[in-house]
FIZALUM-370544 format. One record per residue (C-alpha): chain; z, x, y. Coordinates in Angstrom, 2 decimals, decimal comma. Example, Ala and Ser with C-alpha at 12.3 -4.5 7.8 and 13.67 -1.06 7.14 Angstrom:
REM FIZALUM-370544
ROFI  A  7,80  12,30  -4,50 $
ROFI  A  7,14  13,67  -1,06 $
This chain:
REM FIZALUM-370544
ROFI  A  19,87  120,93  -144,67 $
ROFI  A  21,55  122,42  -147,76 $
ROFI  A  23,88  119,79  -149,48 $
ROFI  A  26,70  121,46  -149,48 $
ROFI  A  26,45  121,50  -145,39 $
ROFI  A  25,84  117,29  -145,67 $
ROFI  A  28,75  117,11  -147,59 $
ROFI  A  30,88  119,10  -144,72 $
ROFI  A  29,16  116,64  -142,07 $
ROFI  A  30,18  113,76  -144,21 $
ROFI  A  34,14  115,11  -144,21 $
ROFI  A  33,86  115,76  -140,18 $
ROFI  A  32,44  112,29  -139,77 $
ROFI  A  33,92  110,16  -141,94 $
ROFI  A  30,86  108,91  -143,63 $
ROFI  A  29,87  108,28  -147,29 $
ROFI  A  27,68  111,42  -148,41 $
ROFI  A  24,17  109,42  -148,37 $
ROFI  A  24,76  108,37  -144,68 $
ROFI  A  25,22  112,13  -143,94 $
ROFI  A  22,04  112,73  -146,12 $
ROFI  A  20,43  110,19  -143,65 $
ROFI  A  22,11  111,89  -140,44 $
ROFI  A  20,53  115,16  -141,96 $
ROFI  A  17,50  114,26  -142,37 $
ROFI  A  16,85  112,49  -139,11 $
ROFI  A  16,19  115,57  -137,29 $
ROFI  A  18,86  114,31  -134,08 $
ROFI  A  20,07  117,43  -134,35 $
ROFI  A  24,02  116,59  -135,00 $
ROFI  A  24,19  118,52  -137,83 $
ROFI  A  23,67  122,08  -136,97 $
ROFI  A  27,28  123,48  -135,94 $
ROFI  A  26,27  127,07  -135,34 $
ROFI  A  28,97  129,57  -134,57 $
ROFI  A  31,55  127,38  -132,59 $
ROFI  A  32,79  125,09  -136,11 $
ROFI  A  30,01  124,49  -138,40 $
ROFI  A  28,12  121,14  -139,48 $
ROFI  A  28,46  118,51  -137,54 $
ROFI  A  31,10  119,69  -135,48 $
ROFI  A  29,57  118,55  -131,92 $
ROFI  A  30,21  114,52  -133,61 $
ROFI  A  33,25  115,29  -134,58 $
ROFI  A  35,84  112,66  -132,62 $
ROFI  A  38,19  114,44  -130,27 $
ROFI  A  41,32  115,29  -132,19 $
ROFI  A  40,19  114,72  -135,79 $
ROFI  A  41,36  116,59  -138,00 $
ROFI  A  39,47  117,22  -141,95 $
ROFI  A  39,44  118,20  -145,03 $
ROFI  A  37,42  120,75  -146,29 $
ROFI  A  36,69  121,47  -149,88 $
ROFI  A  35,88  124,14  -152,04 $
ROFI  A  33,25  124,46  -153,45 $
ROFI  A  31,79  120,95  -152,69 $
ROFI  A  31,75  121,34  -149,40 $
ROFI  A  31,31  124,64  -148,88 $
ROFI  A  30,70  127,52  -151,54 $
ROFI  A  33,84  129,83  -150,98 $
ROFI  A  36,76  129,79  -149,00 $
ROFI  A  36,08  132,09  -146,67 $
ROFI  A  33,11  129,71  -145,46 $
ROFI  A  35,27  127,16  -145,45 $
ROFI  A  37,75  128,91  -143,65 $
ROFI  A  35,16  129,95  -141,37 $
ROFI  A  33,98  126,15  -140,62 $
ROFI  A  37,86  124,50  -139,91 $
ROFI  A  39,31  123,67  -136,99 $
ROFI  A  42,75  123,55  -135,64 $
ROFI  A  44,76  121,56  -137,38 $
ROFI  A  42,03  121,00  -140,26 $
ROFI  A  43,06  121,50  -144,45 $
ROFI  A  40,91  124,00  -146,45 $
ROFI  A  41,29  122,70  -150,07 $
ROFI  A  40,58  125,08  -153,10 $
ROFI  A  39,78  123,39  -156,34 $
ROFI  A  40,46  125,69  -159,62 $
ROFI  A  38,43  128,90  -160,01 $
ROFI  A  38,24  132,42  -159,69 $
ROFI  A  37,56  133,18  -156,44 $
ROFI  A  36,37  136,96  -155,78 $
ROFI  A  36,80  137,39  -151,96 $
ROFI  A  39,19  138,38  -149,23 $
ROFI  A  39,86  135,40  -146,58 $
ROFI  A  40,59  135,97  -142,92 $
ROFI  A  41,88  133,59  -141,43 $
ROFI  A  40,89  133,42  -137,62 $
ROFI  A  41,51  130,01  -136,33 $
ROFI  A  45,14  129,34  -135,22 $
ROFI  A  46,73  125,67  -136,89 $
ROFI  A  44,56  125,36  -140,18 $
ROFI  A  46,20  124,85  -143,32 $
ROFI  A  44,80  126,91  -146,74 $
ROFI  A  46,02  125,11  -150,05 $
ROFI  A  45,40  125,23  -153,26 $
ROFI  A  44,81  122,54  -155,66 $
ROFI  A  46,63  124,22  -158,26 $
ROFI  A  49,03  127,44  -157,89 $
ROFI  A  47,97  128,72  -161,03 $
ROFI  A  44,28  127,97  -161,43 $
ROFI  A  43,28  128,41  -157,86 $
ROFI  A  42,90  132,57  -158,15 $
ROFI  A  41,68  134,62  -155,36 $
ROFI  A  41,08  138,24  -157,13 $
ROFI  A  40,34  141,36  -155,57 $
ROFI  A  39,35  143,13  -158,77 $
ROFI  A  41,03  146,05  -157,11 $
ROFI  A  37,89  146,38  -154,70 $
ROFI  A  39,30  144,63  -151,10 $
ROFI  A  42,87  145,68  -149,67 $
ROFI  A  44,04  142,24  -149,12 $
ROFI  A  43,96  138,49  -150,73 $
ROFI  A  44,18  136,80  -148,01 $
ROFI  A  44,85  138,12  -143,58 $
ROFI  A  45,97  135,50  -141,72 $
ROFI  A  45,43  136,72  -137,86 $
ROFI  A  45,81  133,03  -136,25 $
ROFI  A  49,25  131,35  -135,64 $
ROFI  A  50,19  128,49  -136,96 $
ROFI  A  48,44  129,33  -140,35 $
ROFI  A  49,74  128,19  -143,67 $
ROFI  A  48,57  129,39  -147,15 $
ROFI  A  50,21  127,43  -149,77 $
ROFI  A  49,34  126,64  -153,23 $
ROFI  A  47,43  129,69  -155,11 $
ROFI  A  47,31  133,19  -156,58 $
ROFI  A  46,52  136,19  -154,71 $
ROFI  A  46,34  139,35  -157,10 $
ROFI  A  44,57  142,90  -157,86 $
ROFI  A  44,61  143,69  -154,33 $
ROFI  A  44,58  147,57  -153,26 $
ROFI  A  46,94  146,97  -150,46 $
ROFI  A  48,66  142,93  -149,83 $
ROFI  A  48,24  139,92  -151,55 $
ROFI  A  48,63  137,99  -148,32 $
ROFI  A  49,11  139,65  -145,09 $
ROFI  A  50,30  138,38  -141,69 $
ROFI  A  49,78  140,01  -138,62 $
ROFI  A  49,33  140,57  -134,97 $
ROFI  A  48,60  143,48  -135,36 $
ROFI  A  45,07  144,23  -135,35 $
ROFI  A  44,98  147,66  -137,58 $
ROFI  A  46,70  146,27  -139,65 $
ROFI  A  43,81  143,44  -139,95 $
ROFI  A  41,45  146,43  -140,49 $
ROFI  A  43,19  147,54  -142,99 $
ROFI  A  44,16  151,01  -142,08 $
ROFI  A  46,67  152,42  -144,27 $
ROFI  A  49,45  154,73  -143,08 $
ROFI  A  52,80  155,64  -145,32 $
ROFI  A  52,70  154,25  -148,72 $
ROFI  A  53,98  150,87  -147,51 $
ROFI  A  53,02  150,39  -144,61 $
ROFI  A  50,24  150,69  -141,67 $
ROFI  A  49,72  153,96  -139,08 $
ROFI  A  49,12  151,32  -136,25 $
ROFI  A  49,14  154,57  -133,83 $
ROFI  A  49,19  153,92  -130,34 $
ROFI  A  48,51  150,02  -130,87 $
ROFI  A  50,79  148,04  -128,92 $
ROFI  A  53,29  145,83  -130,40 $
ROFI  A  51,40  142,27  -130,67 $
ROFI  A  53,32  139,14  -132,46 $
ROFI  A  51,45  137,02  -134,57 $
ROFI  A  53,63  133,56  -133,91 $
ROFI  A  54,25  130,73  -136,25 $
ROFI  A  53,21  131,26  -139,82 $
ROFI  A  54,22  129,87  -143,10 $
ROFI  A  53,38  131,22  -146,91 $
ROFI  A  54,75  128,42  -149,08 $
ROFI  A  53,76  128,45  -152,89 $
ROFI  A  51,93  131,07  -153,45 $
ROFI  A  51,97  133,62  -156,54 $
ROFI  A  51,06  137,37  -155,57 $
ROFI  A  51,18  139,41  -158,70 $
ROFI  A  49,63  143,01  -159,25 $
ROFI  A  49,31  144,11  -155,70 $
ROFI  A  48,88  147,83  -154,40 $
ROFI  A  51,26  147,59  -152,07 $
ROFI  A  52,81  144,50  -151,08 $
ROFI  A  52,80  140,81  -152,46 $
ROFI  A  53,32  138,72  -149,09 $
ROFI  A  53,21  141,09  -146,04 $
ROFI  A  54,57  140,01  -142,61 $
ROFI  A  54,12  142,79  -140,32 $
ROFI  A  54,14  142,43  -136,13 $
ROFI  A  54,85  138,63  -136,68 $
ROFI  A  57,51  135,90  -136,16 $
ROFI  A  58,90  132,47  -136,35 $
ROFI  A  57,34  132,18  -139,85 $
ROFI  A  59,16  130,69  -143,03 $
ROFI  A  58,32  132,85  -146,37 $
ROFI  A  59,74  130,30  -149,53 $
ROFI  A  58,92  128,96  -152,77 $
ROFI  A  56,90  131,93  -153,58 $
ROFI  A  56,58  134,09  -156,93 $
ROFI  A  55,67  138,19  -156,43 $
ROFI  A  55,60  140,80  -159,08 $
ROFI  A  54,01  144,03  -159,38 $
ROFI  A  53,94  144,89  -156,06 $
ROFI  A  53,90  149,11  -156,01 $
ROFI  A  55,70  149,32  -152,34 $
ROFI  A  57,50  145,92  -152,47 $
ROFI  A  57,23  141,99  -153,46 $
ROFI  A  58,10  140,56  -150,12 $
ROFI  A  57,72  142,62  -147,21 $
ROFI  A  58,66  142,14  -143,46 $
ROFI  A  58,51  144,73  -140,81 $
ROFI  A  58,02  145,29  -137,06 $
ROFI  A  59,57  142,32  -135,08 $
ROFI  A  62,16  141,79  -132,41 $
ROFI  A  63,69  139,12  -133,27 $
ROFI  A  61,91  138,04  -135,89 $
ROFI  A  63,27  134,76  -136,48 $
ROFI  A  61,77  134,37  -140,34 $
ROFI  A  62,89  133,00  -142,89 $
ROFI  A  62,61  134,57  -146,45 $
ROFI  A  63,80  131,56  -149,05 $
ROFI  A  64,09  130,44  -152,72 $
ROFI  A  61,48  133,08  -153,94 $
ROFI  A  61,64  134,98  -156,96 $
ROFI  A  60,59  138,57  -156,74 $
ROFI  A  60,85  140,57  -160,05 $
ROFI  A  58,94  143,23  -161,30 $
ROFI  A  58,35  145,26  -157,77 $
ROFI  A  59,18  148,59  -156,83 $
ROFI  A  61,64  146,73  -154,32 $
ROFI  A  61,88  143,31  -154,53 $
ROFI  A  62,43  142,26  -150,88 $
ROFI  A  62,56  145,23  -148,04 $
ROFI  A  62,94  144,22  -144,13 $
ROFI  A  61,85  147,23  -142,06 $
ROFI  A  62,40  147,23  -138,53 $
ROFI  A  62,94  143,31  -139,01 $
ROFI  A  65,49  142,74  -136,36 $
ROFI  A  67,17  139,50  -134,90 $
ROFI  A  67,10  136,12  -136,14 $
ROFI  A  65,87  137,75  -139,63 $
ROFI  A  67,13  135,60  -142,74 $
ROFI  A  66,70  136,27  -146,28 $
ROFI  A  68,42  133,49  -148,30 $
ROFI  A  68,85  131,80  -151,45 $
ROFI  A  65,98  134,28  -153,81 $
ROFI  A  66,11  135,65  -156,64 $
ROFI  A  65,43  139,44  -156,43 $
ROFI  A  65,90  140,55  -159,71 $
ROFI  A  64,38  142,63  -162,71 $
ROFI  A  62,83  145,14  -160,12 $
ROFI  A  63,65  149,38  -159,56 $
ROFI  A  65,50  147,86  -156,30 $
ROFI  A  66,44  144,35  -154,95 $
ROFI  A  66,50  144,75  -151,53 $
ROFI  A  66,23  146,86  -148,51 $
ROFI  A  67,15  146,60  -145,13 $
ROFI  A  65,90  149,60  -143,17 $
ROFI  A  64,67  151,64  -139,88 $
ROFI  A  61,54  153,93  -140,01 $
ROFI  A  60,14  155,90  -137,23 $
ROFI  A  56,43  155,24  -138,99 $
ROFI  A  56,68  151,69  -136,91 $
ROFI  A  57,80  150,51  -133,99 $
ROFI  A  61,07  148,44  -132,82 $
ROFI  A  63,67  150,81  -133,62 $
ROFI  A  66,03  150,70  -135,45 $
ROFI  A  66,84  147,69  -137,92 $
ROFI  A  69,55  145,31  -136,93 $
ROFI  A  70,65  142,01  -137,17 $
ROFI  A  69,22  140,47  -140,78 $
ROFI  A  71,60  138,23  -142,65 $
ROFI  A  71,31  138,02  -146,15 $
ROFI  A  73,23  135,44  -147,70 $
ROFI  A  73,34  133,30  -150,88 $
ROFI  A  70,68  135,75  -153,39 $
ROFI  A  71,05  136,40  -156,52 $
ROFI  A  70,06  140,33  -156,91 $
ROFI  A  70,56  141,20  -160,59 $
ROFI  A  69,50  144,11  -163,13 $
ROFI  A  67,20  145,61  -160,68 $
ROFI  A  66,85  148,71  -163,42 $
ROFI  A  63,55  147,64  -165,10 $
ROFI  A  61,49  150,62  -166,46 $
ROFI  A  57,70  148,64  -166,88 $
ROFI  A  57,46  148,03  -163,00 $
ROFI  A  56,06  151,11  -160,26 $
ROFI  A  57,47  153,62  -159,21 $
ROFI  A  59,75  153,35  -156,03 $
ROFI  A  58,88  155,36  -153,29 $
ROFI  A  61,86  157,30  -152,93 $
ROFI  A  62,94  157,25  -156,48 $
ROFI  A  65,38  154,64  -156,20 $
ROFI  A  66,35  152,83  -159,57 $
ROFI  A  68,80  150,99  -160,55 $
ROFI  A  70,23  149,51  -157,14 $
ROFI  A  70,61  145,95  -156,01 $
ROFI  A  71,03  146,38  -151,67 $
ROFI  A  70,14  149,55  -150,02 $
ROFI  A  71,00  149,79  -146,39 $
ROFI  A  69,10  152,70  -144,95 $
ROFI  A  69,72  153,15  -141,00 $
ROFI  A  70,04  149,30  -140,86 $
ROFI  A  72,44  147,95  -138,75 $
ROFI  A  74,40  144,77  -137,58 $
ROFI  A  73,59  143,32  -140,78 $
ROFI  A  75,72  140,86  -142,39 $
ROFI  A  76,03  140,50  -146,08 $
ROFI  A  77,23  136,95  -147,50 $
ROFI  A  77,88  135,56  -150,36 $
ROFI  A  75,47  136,97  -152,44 $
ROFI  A  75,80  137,74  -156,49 $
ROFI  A  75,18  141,34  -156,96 $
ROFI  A  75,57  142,38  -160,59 $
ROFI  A  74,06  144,56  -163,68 $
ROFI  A  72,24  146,91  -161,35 $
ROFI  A  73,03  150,49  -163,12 $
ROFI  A  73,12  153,23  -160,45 $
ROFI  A  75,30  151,19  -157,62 $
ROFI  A  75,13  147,52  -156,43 $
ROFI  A  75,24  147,82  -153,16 $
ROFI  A  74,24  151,53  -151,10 $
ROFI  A  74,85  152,12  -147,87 $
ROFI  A  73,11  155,68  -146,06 $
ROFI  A  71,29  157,02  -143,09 $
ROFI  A  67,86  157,48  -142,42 $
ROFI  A  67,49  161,00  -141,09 $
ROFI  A  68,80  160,44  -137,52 $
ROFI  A  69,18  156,80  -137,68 $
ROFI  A  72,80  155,97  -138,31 $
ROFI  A  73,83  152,79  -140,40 $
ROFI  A  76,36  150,81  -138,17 $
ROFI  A  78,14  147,19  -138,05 $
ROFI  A  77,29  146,32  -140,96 $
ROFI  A  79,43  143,20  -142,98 $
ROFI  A  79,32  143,09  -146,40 $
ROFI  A  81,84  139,35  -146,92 $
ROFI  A  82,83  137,25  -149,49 $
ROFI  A  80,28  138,92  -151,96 $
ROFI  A  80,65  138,59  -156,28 $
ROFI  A  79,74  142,01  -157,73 $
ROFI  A  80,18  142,94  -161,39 $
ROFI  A  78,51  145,38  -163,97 $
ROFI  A  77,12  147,42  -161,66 $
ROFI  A  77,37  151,52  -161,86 $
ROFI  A  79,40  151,42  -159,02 $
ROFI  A  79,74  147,99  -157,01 $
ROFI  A  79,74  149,72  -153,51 $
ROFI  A  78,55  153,35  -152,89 $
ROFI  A  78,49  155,00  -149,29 $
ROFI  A  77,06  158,16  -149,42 $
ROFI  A  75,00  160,37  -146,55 $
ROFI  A  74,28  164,07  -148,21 $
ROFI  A  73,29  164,78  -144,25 $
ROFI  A  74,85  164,93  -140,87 $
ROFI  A  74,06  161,23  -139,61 $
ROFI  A  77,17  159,39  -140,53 $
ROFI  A  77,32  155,55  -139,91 $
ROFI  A  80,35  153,96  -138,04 $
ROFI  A  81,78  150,68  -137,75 $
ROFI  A  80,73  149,06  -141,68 $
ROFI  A  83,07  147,21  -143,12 $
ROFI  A  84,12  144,55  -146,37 $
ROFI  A  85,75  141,36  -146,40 $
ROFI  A  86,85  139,21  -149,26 $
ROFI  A  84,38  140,44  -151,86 $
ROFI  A  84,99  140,55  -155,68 $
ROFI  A  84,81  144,44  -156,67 $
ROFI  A  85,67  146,41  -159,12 $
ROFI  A  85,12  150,30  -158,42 $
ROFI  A  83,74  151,70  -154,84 $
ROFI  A  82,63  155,10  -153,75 $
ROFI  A  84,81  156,27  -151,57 $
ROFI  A  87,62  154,82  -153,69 $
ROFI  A  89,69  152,06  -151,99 $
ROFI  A  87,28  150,93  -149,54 $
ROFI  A  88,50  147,38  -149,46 $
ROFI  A  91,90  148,36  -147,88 $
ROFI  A  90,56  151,43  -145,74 $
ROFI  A  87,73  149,81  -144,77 $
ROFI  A  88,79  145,79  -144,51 $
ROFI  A  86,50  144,03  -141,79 $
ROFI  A  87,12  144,15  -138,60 $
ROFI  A  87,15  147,76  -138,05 $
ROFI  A  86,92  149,55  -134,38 $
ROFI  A  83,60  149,96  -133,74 $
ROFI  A  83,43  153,54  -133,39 $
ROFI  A  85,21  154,03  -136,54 $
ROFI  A  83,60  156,43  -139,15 $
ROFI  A  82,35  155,70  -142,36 $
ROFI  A  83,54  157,38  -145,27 $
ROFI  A  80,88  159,17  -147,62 $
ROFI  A  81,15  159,92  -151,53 $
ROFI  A  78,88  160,52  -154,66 $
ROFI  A  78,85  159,59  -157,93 $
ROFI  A  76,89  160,41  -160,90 $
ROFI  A  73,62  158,71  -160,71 $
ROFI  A  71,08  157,54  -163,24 $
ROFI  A  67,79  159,15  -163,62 $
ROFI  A  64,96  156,59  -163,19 $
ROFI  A  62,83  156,68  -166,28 $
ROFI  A  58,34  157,07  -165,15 $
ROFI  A  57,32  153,59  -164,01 $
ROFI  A  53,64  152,32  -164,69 $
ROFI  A  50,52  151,20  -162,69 $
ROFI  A  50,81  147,66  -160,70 $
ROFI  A  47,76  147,01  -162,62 $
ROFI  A  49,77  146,74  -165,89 $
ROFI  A  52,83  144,61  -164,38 $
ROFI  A  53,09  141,56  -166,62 $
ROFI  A  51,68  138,31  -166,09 $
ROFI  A  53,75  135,89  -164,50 $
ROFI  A  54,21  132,19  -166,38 $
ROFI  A  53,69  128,59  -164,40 $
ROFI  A  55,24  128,33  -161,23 $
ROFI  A  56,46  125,18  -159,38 $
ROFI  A  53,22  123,65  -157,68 $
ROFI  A  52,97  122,30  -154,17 $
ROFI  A  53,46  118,52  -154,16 $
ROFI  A  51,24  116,06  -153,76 $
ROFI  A  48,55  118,74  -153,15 $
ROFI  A  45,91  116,79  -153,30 $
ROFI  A  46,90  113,95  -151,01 $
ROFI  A  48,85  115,88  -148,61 $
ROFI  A  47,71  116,22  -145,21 $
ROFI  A  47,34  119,44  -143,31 $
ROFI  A  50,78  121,05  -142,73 $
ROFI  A  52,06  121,33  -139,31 $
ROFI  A  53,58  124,94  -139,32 $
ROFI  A  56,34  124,49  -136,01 $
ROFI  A  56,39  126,94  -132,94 $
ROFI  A  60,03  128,17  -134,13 $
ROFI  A  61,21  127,05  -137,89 $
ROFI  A  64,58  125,73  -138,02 $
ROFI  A  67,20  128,49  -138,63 $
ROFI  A  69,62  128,50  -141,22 $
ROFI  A  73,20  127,69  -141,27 $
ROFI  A  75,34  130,55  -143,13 $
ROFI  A  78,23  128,74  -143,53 $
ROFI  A  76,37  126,28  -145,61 $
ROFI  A  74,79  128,95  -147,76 $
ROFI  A  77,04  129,43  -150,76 $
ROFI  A  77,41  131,71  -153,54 $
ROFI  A  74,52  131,12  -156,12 $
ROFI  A  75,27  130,78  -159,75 $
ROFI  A  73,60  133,72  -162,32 $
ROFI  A  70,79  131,24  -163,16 $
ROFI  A  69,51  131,02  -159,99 $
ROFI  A  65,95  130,57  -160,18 $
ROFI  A  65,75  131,59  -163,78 $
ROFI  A  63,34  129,02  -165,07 $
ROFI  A  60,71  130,91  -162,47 $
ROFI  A  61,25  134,23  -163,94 $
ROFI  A  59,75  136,29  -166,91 $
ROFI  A  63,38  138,94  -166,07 $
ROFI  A  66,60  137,10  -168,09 $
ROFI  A  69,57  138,53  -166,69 $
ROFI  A  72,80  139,65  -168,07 $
């Protein structure tokens, strides 16, 4: 029996590595695993749970990852690790021994880092990077697993019924240079996003889309350096994106409805507490529609509710509201918000004939909107059925942006504690849901010691 395989037997049965040797050599049988776990597996006590380790147990994650069981703790030690994990087994935990010296690179030759296709799965802990499509992607949805692209940003999951992935969590984790997205939920809920670092991702940093209601949490990341630094695509209900830092991109953040997936339209996000901040930087990709410049771009999303957030230096508008072709904008609050420097602080504008209805402001600190006066003619609560107003205004021209490949490289981020000695982490069925009223405004520091972006 290869050693590496004794040492896995000695983690599932809590022996010293010689007994194992022993065990191995005996012949009994015990130690062959086969496709239902791996070594050692049929001795393993019911309801023990293990650690795995890379490499000295087994020789890359994705055979470790291929011998844990639910509820068992795949631990990476530093390295370079040139292979794309899937994650198939629902309740194990994937961690890193160090954030910034455990690196899973794609060398631009694999779409994705790491899939996680199990619930309960959390990746904490490492660096997913040079990725043609996600650093880490989380899905039910089983196209998306194969990696089939559709839109730029985004999967053509066809006829595929809608199929939640439930229970996830990405905690940690630094996804940097990615073709399309850093950390990718798509068809899944009841997951927690937070502590994370992406930059360079072409579509967008952090990326949810396709669930009703999604009841995720997107909190204290830093995104900077993306095309769009957080975008929520048909990410309805229960969808919270609090206390990050999504500045130093083309775009902060988008809340949106696209016919190119399912669950239309967008509705019912609250994004409260951010800091989204000189979102106008020039060495970052392109954004797919040319935005530049802008901190919050509503596009057909609706219901939405806008708190205390600091929206400032972002030099086309802070905060645009339009329509995606036939998809109106409507409901949305935008309350108790601090905006300053931007181009213009608010800006609704739709060049077609879908007009939104019903949007409305509330205690915010502004100085110029487009329409003019939009604080008294459009003070929250309007009727529901009332129209809202459209305007332009002279708008910046985005300067060429450059390959994700040449995004720079991020510093040291906060690692996981106790990584080493930590347990497996217990992802719950349904993560505990904010509380907006405790969310307050965040000062213009937020989360600067994370960031290579100084704000204004």
């Amino acid at each position: 029996m290869p050693r590496s395989a004794l040492r896995v037997m000695a983690s599932l049965l809590g022996l010293p590595l010689t007994l194992a040797l022993l065990a191995g050599c005996g012949g009994s049988g015990s130690g062959g695993g086969g496709g239902d776990g791996g070594p050692g597996k049929g001795r393993r006590p019911a309801g023990a749970h293990v650690t795995i380790r890379v490499p000295a147990d087994a020789p890359t994650i994705s055979a470790a990852v291929s011998l844990a069981r639910p509820g068992d703790l795949v631990l990476v030690a530093p390295g370079v690790y040139h292979e794309s994990v899937r994650i198939r087994t629902a309740g194990v935990t994937l961690r890193g021994t160090s954030r910034d010296k455990v690196v899973i690179d794609g060398r631009l030759r694999q779409p994705n880092g790491v899939v996680v296709a199990a619930p309960g799965v959390a990746v904490e802990n490492l660096t997913v990077e040079n990725n043609t499509q996600n650093g880490v992607l989380v899905t039910g949805s089983a196209a998306a697993v194969a990696g089939l692209p559709g839109r730029s940003g985004g999967y053509d999951t066809g006829d595929e019924p809608v199929t939640f992935l439930k229970s996830f969590l990405v905690s940690y984790v630094t996804a940097t240079r990615n073709g399309l997205y850093g950390i990718y939920a798509f068809s899944a809920q009841n997951g927690v996003i937070e502590h994370s670092y992406t930059s360079g991702g072409a579509d967008s940093g952090i990326y949810v889309g396709q669930c009703k209601p999604c009841r995720i949490v997107v909190r204290d990341n830093v995104a900077e350096l993306n095309a769009v630094g957080y975008e929520g695509t048909n990410a309805s209900g229960d969808m919270y994106v609090v206390g990050n830092r999504l500045a130093g991109n083309r775009v902060g953040l988008t809340t949106d409805s696209d016919h190119q997936e399912k669950l239309l339209p967008q509705r019912g996000a609250v994004v409260a507490g951010n800091l989204i901040a000189d979102n106008q930087q020039a060495r970052t990709p392109e954004q797919a529609d040319g935005g530049w410049g802008i901190g919050v771009g509503v596009d057909g999303g609706s219901g939405d509710e806008f708190l205390r957030n600091r929206i400032t230096g972002n030099a086309d508008a802070g905060f645009v509201i339009t329509a995606t072709a036939d998809i109106p904008p409507d409901g949305n609050r935008i309350m108790d918000n601090t905006f300053a420097a931007n181009g213009v602080d608010i800006g609704w504008t739709f060049p077609n004939a879908t007009r939104g209805k019903g949007n409305c402001l509330h205690g915010n600190t502004l100085r110029t909107t487009v329409p003019a006066r939009l604080a008294a003619t459009a003070s929250c609560p309007v009727p529901a059925a009332s129209t809202t107003p459209s305007g332009t205004w002279a708008r910046p021209t985005p300067p060429a942006g450059i390959p994700f490949t040449d995004v720079a490289v991020p510093g040291p981020q906060p690692q996981f504690p106790n990584a080493t000695t930590t347990g497996a982490t217990a992802v719950p069925a349904v993560p505990a849901l904010p509380d907006t009223a405790d969310i307050p405004l965040p000062s213009p520091s937020l989360l600067a010691d994370r960031a290579l972006v100084r704000t204004s």
